[in-house]
C-alpha positions as CSV (number, residue, x, y, z in Angstrom):
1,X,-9.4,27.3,10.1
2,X,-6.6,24.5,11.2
3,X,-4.1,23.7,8.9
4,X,-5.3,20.0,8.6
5,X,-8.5,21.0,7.7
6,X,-7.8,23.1,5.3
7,X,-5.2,20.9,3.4
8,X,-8.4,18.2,4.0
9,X,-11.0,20.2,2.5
10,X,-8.7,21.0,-0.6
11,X,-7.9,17.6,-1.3
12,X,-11.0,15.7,-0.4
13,X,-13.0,17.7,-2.4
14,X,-15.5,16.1,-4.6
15,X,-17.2,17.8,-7.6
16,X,-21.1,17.6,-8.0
17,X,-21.5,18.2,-11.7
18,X,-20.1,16.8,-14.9
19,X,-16.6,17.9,-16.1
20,X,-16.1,18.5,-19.4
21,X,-12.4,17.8,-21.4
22,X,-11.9,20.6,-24.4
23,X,-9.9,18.6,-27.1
24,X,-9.5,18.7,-31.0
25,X,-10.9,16.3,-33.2
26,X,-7.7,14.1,-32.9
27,X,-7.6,14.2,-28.8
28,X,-11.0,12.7,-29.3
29,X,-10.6,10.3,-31.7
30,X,-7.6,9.1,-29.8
31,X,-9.7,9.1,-26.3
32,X,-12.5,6.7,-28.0
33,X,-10.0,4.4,-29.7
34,X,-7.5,4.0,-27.1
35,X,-10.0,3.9,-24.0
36,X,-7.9,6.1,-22.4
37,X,-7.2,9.7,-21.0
38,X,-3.5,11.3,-21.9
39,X,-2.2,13.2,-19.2
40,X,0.5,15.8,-20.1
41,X,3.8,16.4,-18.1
42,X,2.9,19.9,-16.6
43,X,6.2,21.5,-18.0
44,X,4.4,20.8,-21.6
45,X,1.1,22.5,-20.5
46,X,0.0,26.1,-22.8
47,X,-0.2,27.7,-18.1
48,X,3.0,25.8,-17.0
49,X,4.0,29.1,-15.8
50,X,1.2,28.7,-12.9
51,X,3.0,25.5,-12.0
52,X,6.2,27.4,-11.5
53,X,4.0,30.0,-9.2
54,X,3.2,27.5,-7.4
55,X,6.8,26.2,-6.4
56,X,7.7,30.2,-6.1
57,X,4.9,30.5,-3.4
58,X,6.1,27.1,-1.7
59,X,9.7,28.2,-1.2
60,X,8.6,32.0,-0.4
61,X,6.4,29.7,2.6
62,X,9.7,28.5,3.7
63,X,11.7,31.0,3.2
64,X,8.9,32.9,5.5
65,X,9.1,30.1,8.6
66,X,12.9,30.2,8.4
67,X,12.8,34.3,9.1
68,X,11.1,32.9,12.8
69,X,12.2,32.5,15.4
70,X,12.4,28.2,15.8
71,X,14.5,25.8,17.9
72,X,17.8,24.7,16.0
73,X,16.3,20.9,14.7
74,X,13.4,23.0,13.3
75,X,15.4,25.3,11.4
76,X,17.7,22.8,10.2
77,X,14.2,20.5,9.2
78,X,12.6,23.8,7.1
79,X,16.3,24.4,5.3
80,X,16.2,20.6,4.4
81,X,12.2,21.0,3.3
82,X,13.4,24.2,0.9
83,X,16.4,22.5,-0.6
84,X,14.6,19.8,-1.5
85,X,11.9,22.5,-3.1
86,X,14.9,24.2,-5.4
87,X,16.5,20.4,-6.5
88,X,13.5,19.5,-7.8
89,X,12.3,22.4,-9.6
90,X,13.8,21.5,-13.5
91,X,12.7,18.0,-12.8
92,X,9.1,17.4,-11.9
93,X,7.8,14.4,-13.3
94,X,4.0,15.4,-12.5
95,X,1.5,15.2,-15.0
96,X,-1.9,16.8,-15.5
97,X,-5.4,16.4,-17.4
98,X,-7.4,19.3,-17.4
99,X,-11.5,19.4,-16.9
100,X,-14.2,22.4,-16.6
101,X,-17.0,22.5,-14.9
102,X,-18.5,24.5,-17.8
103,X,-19.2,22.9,-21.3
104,X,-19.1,25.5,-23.9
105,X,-17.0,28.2,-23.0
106,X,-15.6,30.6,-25.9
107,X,-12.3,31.3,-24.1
108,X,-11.8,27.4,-23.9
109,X,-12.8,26.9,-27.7
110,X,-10.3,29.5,-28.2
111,X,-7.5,28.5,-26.3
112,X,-7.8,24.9,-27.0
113,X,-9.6,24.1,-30.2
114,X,-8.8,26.8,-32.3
115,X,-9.7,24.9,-35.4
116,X,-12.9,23.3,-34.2
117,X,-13.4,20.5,-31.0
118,X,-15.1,19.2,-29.0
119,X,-16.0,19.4,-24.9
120,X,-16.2,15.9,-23.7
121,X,-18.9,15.3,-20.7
122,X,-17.7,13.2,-18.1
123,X,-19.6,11.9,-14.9
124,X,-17.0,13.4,-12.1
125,X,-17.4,10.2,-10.1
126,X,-16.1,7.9,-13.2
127,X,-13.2,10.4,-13.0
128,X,-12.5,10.9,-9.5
129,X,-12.3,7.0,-8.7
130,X,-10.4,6.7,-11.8
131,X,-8.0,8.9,-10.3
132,X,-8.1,7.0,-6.9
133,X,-7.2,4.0,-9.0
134,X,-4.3,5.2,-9.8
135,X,-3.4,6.8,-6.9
136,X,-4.2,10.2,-8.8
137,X,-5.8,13.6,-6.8
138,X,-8.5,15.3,-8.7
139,X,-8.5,18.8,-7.3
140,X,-10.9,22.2,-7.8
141,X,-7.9,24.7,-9.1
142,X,-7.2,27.6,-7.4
143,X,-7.5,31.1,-8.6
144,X,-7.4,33.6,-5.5
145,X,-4.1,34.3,-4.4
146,X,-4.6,34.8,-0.6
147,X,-5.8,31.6,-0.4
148,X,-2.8,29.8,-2.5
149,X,-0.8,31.3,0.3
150,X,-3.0,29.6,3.3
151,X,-2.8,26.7,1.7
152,X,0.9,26.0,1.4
153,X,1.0,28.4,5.1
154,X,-1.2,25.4,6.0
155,X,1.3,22.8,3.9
156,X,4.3,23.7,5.9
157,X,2.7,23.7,9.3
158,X,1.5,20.5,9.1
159,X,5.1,19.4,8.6
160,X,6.4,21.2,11.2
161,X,3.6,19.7,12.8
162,X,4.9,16.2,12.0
163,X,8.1,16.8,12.5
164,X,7.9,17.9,16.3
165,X,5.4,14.8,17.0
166,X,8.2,12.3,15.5
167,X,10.7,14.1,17.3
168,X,9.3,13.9,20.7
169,X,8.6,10.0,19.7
170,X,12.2,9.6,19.0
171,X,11.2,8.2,15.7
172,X,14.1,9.7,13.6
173,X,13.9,7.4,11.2
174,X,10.1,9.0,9.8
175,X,11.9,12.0,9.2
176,X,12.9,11.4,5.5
177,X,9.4,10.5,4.9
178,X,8.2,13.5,5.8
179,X,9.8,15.6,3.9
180,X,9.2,13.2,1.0
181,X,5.2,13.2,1.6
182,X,5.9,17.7,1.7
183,X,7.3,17.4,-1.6
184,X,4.9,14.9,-2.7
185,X,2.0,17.6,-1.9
186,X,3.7,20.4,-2.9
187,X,4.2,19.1,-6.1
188,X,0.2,18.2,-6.1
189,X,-0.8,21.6,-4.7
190,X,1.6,23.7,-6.9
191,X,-0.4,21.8,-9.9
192,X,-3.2,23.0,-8.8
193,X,-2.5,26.3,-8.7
194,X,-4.0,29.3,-11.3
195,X,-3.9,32.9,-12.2
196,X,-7.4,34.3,-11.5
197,X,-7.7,35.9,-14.4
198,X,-9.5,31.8,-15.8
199,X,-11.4,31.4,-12.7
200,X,-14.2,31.6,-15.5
201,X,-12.9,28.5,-16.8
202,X,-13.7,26.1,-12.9
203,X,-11.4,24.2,-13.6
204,X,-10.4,20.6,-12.3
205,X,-7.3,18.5,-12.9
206,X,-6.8,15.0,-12.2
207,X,-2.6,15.4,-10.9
208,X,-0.7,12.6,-10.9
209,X,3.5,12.5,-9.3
210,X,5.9,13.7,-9.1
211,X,6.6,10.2,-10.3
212,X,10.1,8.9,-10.6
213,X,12.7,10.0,-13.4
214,X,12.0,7.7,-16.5
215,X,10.8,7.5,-19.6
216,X,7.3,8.7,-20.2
217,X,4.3,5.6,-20.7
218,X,3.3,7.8,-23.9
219,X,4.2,10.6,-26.0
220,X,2.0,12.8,-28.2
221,X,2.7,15.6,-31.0
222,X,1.3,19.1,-30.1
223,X,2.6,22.1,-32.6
224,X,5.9,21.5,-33.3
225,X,6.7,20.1,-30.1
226,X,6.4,16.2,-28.9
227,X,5.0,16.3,-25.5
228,X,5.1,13.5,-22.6
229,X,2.3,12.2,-21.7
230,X,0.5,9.4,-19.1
231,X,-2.1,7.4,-20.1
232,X,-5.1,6.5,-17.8
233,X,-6.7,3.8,-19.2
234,X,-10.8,3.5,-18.9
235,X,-12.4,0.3,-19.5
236,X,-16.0,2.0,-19.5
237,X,-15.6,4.6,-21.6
238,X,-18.8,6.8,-21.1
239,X,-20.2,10.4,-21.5
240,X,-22.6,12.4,-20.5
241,X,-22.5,14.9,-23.1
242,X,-20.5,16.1,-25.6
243,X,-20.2,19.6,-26.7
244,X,-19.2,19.9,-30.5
245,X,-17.4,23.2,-30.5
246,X,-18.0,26.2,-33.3
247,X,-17.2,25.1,-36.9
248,X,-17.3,26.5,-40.3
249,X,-19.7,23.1,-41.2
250,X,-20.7,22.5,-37.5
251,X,-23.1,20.4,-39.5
252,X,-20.9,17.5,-40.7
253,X,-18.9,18.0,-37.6
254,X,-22.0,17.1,-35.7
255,X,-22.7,14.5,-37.9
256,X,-20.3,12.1,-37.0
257,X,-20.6,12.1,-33.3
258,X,-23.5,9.2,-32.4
259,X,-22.1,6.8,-35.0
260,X,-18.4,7.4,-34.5
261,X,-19.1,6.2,-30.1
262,X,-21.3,3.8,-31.5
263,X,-18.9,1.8,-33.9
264,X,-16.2,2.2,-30.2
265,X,-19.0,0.5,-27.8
266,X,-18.7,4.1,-26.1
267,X,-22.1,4.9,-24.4
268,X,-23.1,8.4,-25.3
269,X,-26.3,10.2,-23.1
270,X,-26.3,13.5,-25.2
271,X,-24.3,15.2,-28.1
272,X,-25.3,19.1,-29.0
273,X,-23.8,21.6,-31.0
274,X,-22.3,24.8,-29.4
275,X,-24.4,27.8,-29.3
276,X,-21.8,30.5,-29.5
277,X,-21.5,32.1,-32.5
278,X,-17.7,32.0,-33.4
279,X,-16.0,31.2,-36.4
280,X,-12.7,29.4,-35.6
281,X,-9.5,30.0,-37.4
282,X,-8.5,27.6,-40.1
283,X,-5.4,28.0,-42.4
């Protein structure tokens, strides 16, 4: 397949079913009362070490080209596209919020609402052009590694690509901008990047960044830790289903669900209770 249409395909992809949010009770009360969706700064994530990967196999791409054989401009241009890689790497102001294609998942009640939760329904074309909005991707994660490697293979030809067509224009002023827009979609493609041992999670993230260095629009306490977050607000707040995740009294957790949206103007089309039969941890 060419490059283009691979990169294409990856980032124009469009999901066809709804995309559920796992969150606690508090990242759902603070969705409904804010009108908003709080992106994390991918460092924070519980996988940030998949983000890292994903720079690792970036810079191995490079690092591949450069072991070719390429005129001296070329070489010089895929040095300049690495080093640009490896000064940004403590520094990536990108930011991620996660969705699954599947709405009650036990490894997902596990690793994100360990003490009860709920899977928030959302109609994928309310996210994705909430993402266009904002000038946000939302992109299918990736969990087989031969094809993380085509893609950013695919990543750093198209830049050669570019960089041959602006030199043979004499346009040496779009240079910069190119290696700009390849760390721009590294950044974007290394976010979207995941071990395949959750490929049973299908996961989607809407990716915002690398924006520049400043301080966060929001900031969030998880654990111990404060995290930095982006908020993306959504003036109609709507969803398709929720999911209340396994409680010890799933009843009065339940409960609350119709009139809590209700009392917020949020339009609910379903609420059920999760049908796997697992006690989460409390203490």
């Amino acid at each position: 397949m060419d490059p283009e249409t691979l990169l294409s395909e990856h980032f124009q992809a469009r999901p066809q079913t709804t995309l559920y949010h796992y969150t606690t009770a508090a990242g759902f009360y603070a969705i409904v009362t804010d009108k908003a969706i709080r992106a994390t700064q991918i460092q924070y994530l519980n996988d940030s070490s998949e983000f890292v990967h994903g720079l690792t196999l970036a810079k191995e791409t490079c690092r591949s080209f450069l072991r070719q054989a390429h005129p001296e401009d070329r070489m010089s241009f895929l040095t300049d596209l690495l080093q640009s890689l490896e000064s940004w790497e403590d520094g990536a102001n990108t930011f991620v919020f996660s969705f699954s294609e599947v709405g009650d998942s036990l490894p997902q009640w596990r690793a994100y609402c360990s003490h009860g939760g709920h899977s928030l329904g959302f109609d994928p074309e309310l996210v994705f052009q909430l993402g266009q909005k904002g000038g946000w991707n939302l992109l299918r994660c990736v969990y087989d590694i031969r094809t993380q490697e085509r893609l950013f293979e695919a990543l750093v030809t198209t830049a050669i690509r570019g960089f041959d067509s602006h030199k043979a224009a004499q346009a040496s002023s779009m240079l910069d901008s190119l290696s700009v827009r390849f760390q721009f979609d590294v950044f974007r493609l290394a976010a979207s990047m995941k071990h395949g041992a959750f490929a049973e999670e299908r996961e989607w993230r809407l990716i915002g960044g690398p924006f520049a260095p400043g301080p966060a629009s929001c900031w969030y306490v998880r654990g111990a830790l404060l995290v930095p977050g982006h908020k993306l607000r959504v003036s109609d707040l709507a969803f398709v289903e929720i999911v209340t995740g396994p409680h010890n009294d799933q009843r009065l957790a339940c409960g609350s669900i119709w009139a809590f949206c209700g009392a917020h103007n949020v339009t609910l089309n379903s609420h059920t209770p999760s049908h796997i039969p697992y006690r989460p941890a409390y203490g």
